[in-house]
mmCIF file of the N, C-alpha and C atoms, coordinates in Angstrom:
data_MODEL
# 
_entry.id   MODEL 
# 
loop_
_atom_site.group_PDB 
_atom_site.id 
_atom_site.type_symbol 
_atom_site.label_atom_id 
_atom_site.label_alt_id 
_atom_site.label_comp_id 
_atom_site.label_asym_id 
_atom_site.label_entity_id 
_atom_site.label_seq_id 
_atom_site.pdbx_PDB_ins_code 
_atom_site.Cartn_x 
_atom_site.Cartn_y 
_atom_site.Cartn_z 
_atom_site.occupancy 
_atom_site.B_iso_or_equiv 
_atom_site.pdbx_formal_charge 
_atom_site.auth_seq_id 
_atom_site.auth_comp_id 
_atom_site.auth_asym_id 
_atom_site.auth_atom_id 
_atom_site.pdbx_PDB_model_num 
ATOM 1   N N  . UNK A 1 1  ? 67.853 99.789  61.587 1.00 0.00 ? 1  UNK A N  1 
ATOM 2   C CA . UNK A 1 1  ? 67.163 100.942 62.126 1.00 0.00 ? 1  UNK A CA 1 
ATOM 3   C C  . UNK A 1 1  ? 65.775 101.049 61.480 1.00 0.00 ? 1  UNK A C  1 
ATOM 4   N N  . UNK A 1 2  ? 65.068 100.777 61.919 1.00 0.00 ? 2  UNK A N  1 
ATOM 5   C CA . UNK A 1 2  ? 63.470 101.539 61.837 1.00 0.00 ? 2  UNK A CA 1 
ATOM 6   C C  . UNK A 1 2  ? 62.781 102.727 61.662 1.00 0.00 ? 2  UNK A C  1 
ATOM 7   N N  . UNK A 1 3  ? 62.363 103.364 60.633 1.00 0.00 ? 3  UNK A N  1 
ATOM 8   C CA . UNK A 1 3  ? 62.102 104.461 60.796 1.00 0.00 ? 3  UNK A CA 1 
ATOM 9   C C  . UNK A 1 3  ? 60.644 104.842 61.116 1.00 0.00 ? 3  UNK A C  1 
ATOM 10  N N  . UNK A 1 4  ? 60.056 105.657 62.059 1.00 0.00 ? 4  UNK A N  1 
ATOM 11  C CA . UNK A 1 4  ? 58.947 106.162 62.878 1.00 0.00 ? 4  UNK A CA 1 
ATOM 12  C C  . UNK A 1 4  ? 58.184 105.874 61.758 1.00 0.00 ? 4  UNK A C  1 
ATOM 13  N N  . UNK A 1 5  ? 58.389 107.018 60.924 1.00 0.00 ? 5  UNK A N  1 
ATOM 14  C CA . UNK A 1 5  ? 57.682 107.674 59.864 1.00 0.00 ? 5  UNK A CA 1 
ATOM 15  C C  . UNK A 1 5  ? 57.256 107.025 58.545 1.00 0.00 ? 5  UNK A C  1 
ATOM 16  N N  . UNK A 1 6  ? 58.030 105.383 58.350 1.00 0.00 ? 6  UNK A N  1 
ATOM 17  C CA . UNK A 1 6  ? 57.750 105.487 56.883 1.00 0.00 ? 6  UNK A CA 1 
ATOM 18  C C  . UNK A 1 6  ? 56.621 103.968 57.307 1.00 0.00 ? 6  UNK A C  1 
ATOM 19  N N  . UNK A 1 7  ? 55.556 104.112 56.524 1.00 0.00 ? 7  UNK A N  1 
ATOM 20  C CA . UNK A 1 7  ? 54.126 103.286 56.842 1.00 0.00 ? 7  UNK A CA 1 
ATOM 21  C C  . UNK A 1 7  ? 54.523 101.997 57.266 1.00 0.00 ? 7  UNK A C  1 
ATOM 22  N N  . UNK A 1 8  ? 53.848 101.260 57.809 1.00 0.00 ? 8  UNK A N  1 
ATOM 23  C CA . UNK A 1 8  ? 54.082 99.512  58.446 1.00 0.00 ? 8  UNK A CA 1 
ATOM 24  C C  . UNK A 1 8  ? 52.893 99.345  58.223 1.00 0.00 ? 8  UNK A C  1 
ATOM 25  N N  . UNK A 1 9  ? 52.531 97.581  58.099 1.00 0.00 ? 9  UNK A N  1 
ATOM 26  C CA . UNK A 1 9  ? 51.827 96.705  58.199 1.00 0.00 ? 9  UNK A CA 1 
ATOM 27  C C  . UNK A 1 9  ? 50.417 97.013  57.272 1.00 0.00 ? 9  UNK A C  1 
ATOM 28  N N  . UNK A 1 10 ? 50.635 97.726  56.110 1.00 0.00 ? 10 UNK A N  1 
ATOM 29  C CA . UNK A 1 10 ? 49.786 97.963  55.407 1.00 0.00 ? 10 UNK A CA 1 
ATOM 30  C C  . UNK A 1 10 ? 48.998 97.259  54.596 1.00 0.00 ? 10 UNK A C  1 
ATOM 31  N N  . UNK A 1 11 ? 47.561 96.897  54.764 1.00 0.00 ? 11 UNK A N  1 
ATOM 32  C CA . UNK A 1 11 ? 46.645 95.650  53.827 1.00 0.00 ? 11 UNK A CA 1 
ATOM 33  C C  . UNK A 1 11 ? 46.976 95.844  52.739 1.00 0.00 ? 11 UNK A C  1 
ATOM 34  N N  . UNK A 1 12 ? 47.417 94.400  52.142 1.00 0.00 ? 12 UNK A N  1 
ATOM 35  C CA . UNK A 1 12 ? 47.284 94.117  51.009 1.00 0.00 ? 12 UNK A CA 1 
ATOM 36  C C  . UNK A 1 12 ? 45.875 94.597  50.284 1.00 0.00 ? 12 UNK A C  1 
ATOM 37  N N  . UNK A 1 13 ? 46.357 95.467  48.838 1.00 0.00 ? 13 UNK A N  1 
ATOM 38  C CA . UNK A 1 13 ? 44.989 95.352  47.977 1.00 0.00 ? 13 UNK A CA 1 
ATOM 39  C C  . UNK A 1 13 ? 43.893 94.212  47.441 1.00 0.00 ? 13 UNK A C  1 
ATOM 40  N N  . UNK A 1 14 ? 44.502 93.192  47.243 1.00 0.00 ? 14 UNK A N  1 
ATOM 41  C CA . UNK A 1 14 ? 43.893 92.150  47.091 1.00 0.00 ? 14 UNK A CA 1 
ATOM 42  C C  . UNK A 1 14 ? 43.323 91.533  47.898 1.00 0.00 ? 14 UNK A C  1 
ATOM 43  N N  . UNK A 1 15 ? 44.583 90.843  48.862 1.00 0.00 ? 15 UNK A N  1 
ATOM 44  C CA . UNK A 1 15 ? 43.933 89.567  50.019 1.00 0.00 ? 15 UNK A CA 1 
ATOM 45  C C  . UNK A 1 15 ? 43.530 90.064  51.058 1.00 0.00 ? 15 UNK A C  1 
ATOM 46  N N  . UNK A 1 16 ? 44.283 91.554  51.251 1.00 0.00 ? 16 UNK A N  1 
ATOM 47  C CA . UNK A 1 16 ? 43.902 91.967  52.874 1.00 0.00 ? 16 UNK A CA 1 
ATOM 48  C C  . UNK A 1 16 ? 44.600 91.832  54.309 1.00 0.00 ? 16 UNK A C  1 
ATOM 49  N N  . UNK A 1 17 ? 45.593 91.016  53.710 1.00 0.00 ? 17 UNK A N  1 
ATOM 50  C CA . UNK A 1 17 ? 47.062 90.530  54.795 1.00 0.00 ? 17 UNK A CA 1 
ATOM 51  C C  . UNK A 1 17 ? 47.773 91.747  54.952 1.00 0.00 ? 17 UNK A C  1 
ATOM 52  N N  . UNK A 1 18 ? 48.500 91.610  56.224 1.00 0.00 ? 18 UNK A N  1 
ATOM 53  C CA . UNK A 1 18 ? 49.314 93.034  56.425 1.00 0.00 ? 18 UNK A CA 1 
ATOM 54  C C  . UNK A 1 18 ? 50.515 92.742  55.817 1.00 0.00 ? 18 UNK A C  1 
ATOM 55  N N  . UNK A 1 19 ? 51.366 93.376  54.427 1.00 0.00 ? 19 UNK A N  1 
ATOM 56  C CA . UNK A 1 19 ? 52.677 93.697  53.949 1.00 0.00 ? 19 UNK A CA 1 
ATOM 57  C C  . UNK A 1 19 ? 53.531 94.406  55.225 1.00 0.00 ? 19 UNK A C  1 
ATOM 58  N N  . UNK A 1 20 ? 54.301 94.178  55.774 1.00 0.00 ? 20 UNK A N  1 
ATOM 59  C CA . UNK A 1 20 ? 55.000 94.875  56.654 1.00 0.00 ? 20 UNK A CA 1 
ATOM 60  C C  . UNK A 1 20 ? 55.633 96.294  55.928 1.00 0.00 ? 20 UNK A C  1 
ATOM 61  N N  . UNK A 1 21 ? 56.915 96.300  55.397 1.00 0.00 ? 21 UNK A N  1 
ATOM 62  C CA . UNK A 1 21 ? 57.480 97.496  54.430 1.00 0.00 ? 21 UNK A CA 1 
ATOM 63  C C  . UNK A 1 21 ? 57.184 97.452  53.476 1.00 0.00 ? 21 UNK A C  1 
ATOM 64  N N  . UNK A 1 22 ? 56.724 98.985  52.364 1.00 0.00 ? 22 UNK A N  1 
ATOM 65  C CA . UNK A 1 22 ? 56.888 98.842  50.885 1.00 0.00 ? 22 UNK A CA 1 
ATOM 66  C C  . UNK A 1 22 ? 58.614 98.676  51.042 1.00 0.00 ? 22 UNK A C  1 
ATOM 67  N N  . UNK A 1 23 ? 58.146 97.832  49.296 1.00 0.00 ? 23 UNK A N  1 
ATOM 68  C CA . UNK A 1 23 ? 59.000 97.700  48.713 1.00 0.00 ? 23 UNK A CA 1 
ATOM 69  C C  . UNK A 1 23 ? 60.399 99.057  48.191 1.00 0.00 ? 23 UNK A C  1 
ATOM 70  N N  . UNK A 1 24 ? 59.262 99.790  47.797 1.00 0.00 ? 24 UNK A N  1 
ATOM 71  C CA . UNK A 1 24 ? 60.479 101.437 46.814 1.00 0.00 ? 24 UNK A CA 1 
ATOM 72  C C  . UNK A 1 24 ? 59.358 102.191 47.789 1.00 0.00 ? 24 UNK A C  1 
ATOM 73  N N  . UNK A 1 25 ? 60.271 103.457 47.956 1.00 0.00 ? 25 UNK A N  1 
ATOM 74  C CA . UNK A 1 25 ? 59.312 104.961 48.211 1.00 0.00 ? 25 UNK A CA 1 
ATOM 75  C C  . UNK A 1 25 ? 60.488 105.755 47.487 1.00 0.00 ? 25 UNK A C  1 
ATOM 76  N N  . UNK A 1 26 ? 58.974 106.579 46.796 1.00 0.00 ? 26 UNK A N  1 
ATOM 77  C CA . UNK A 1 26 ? 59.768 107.497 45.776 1.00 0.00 ? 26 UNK A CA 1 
ATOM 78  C C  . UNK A 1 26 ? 59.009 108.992 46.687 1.00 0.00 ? 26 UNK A C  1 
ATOM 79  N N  . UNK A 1 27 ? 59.910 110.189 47.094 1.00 0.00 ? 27 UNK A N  1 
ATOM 80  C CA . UNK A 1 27 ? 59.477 110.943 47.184 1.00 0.00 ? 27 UNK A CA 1 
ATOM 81  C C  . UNK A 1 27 ? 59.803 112.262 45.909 1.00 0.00 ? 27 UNK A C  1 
ATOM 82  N N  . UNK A 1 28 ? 58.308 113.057 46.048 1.00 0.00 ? 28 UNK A N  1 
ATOM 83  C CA . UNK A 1 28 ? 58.561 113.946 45.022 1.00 0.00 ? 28 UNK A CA 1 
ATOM 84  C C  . UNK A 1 28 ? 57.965 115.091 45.436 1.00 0.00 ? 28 UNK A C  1 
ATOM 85  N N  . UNK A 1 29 ? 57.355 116.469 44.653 1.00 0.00 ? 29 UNK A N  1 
ATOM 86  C CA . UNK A 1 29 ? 57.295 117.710 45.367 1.00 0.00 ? 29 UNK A CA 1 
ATOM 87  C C  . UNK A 1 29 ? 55.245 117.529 45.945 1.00 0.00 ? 29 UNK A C  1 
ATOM 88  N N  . UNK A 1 30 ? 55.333 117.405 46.615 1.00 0.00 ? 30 UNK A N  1 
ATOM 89  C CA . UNK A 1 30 ? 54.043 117.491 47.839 1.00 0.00 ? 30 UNK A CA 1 
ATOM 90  C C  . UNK A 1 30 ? 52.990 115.894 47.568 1.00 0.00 ? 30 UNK A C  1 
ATOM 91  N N  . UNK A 1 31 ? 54.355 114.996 47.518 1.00 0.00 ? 31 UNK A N  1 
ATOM 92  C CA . UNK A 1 31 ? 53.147 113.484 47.323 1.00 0.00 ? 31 UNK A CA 1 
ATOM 93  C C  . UNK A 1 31 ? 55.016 112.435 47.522 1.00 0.00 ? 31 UNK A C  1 
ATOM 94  N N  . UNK A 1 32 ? 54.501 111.395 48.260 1.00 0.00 ? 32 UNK A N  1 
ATOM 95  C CA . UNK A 1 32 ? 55.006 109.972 48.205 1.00 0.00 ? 32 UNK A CA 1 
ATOM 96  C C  . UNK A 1 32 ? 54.350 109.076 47.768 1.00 0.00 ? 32 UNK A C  1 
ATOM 97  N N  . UNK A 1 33 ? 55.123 107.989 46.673 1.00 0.00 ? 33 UNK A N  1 
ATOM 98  C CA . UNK A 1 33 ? 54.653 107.149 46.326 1.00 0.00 ? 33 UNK A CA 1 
ATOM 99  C C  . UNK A 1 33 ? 55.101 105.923 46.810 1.00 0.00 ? 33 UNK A C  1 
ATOM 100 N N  . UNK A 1 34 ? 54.586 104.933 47.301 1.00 0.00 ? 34 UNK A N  1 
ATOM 101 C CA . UNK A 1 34 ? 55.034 103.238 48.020 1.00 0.00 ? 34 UNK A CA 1 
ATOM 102 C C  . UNK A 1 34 ? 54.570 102.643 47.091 1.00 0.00 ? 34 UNK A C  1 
ATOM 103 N N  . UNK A 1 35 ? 55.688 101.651 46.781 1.00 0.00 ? 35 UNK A N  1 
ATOM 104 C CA . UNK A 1 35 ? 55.243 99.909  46.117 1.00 0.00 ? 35 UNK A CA 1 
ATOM 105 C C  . UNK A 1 35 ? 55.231 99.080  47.290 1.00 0.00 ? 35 UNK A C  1 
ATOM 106 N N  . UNK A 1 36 ? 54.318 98.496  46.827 1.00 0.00 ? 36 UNK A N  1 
ATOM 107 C CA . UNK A 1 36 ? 53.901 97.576  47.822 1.00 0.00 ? 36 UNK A CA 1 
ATOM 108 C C  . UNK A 1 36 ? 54.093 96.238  46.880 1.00 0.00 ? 36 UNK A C  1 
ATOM 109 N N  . UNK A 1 37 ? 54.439 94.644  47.994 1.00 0.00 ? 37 UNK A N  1 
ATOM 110 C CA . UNK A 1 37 ? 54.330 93.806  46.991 1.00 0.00 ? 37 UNK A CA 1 
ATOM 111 C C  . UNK A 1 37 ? 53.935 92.873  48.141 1.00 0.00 ? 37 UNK A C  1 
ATOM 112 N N  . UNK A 1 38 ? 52.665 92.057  47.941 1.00 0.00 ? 38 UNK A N  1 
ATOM 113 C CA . UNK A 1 38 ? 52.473 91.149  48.902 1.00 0.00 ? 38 UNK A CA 1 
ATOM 114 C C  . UNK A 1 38 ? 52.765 89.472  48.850 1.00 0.00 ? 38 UNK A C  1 
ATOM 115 N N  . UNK A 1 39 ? 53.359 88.858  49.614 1.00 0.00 ? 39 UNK A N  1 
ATOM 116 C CA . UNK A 1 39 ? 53.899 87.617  49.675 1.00 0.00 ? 39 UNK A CA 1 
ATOM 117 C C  . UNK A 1 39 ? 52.989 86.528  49.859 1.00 0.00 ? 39 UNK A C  1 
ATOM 118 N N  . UNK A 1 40 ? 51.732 86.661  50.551 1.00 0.00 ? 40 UNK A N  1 
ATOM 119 C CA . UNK A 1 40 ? 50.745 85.616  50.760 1.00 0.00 ? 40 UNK A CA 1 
ATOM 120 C C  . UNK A 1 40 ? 49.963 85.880  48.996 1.00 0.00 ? 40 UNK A C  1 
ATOM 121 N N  . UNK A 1 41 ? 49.738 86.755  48.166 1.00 0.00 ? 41 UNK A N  1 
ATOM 122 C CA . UNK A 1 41 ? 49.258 86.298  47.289 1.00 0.00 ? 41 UNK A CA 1 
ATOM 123 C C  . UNK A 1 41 ? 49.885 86.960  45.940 1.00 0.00 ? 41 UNK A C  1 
ATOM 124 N N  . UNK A 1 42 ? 51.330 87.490  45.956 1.00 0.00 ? 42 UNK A N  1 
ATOM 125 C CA . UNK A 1 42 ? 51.989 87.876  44.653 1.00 0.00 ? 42 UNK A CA 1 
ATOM 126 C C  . UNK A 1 42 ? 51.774 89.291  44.295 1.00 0.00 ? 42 UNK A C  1 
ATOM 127 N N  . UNK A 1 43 ? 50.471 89.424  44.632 1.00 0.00 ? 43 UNK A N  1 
ATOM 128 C CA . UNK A 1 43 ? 50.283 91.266  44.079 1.00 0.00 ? 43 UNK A CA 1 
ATOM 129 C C  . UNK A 1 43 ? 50.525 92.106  44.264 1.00 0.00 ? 43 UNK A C  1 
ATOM 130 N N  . UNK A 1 44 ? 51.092 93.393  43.347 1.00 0.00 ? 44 UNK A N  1 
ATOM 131 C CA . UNK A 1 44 ? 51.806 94.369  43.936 1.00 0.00 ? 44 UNK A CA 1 
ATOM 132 C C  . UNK A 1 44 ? 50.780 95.410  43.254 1.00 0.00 ? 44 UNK A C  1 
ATOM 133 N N  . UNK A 1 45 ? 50.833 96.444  44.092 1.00 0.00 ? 45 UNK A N  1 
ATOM 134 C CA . UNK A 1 45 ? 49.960 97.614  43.981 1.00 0.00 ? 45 UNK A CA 1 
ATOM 135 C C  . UNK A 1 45 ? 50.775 99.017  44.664 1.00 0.00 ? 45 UNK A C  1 
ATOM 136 N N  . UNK A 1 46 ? 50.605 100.405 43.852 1.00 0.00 ? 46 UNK A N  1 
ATOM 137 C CA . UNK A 1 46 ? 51.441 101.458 44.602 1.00 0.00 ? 46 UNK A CA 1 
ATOM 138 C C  . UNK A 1 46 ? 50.235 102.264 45.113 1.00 0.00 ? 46 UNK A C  1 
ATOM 139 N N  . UNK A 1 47 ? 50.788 102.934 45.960 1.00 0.00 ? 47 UNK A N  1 
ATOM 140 C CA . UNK A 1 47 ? 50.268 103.792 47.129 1.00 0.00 ? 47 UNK A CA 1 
ATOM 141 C C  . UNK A 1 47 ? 50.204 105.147 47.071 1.00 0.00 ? 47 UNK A C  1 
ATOM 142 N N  . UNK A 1 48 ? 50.019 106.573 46.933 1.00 0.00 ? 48 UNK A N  1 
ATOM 143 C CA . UNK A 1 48 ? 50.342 107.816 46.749 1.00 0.00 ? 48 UNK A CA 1 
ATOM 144 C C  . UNK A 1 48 ? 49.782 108.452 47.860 1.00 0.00 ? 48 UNK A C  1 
ATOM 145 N N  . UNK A 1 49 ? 50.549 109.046 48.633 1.00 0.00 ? 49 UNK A N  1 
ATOM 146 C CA . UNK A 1 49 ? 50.077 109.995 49.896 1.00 0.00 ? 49 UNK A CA 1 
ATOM 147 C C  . UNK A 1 49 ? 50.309 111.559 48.990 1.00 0.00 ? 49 UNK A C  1 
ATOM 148 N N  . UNK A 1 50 ? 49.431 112.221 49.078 1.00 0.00 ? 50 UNK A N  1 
ATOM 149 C CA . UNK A 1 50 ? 49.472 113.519 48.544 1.00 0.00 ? 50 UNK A CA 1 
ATOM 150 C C  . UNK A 1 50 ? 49.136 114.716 49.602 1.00 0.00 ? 50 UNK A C  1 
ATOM 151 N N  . UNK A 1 51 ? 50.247 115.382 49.607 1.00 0.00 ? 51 UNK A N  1 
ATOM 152 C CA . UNK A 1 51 ? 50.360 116.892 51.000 1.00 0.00 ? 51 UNK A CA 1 
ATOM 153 C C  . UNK A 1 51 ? 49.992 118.087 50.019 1.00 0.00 ? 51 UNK A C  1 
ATOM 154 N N  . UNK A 1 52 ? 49.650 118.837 51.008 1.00 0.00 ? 52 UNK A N  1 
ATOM 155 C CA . UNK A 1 52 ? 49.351 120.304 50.425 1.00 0.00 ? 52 UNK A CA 1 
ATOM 156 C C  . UNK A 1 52 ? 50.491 120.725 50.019 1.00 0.00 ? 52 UNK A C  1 
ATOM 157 N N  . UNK A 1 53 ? 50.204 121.423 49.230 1.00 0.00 ? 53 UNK A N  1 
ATOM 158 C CA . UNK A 1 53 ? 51.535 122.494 48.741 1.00 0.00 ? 53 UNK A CA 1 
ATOM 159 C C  . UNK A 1 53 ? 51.075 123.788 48.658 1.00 0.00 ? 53 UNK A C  1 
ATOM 160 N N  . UNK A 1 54 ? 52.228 124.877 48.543 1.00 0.00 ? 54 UNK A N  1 
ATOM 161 C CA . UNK A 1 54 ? 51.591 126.122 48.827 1.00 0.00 ? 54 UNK A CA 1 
ATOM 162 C C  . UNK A 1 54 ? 51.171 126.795 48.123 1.00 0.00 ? 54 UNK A C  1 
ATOM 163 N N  . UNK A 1 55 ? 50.022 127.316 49.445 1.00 0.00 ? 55 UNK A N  1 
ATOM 164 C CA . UNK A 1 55 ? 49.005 128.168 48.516 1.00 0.00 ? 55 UNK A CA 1 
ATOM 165 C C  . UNK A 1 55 ? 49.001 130.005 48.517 1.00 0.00 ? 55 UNK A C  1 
ATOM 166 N N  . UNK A 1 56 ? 48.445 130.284 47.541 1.00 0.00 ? 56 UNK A N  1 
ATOM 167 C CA . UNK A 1 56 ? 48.749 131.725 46.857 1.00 0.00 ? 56 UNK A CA 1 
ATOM 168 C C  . UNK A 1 56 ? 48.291 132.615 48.323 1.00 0.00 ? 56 UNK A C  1 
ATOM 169 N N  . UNK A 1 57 ? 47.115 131.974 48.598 1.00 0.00 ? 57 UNK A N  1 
ATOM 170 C CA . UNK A 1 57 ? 46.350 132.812 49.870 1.00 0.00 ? 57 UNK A CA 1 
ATOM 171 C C  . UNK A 1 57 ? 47.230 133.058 50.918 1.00 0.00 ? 57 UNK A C  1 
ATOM 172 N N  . UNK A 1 58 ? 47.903 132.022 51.534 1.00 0.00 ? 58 UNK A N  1 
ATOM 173 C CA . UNK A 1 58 ? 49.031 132.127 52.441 1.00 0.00 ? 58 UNK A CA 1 
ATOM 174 C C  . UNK A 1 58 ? 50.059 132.566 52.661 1.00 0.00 ? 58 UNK A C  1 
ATOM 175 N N  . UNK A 1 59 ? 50.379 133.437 53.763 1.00 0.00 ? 59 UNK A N  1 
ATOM 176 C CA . UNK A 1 59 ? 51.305 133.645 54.283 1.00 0.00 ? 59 UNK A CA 1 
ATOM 177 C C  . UNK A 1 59 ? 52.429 132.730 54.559 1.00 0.00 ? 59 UNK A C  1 
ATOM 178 N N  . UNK A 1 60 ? 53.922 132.446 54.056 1.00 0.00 ? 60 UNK A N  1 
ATOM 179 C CA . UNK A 1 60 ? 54.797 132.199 54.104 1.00 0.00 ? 60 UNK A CA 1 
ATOM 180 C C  . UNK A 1 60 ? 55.264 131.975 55.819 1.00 0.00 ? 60 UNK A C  1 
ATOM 181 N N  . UNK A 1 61 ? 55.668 130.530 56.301 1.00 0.00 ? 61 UNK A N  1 
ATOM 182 C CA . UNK A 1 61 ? 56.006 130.729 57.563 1.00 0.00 ? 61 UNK A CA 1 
ATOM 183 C C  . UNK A 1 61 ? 57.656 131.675 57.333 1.00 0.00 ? 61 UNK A C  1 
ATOM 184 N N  . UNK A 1 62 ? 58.152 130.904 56.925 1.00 0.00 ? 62 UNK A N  1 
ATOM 185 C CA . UNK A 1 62 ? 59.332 131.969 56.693 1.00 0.00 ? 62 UNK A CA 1 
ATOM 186 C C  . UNK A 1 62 ? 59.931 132.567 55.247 1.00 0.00 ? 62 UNK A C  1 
ATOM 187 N N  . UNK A 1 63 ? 61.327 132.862 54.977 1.00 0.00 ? 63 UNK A N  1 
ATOM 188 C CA . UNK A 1 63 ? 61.435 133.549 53.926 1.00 0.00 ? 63 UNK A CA 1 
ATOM 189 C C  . UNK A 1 63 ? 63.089 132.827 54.085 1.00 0.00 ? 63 UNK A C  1 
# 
């Protein structure tokens, strides 16, 4: 099974080749982190997507 959501075919840091899946995803409170490890040239490099988290100003969608 495939999932929609979790990144594909992402350039390698180094060479620039597309890695198909990271390796690990670690999720934690308002950021994911991906290892990446690429096969055309050995190097592995991680990734961090960072989301908002909530803010004081805002209204709560729910309770």
């Amino acid at each position: 099974m495939v999932r929609l959501d979790m990144p594909r075919e992402n350039p390698c840091a180094q060479c620039g080749r597309p890695i198909t899946f990271p390796d690990w995803i670690e999720a934690g409170p308002y950021r994911t982190s991906y290892l990446w490890h690429c096969l055309a040239c050995d190097y592995r490099f991680e990734a961090i997507a960072v989301f908002d988290g909530p803010s004081p100003d805002r209204e709560p969608l729910a309770v």
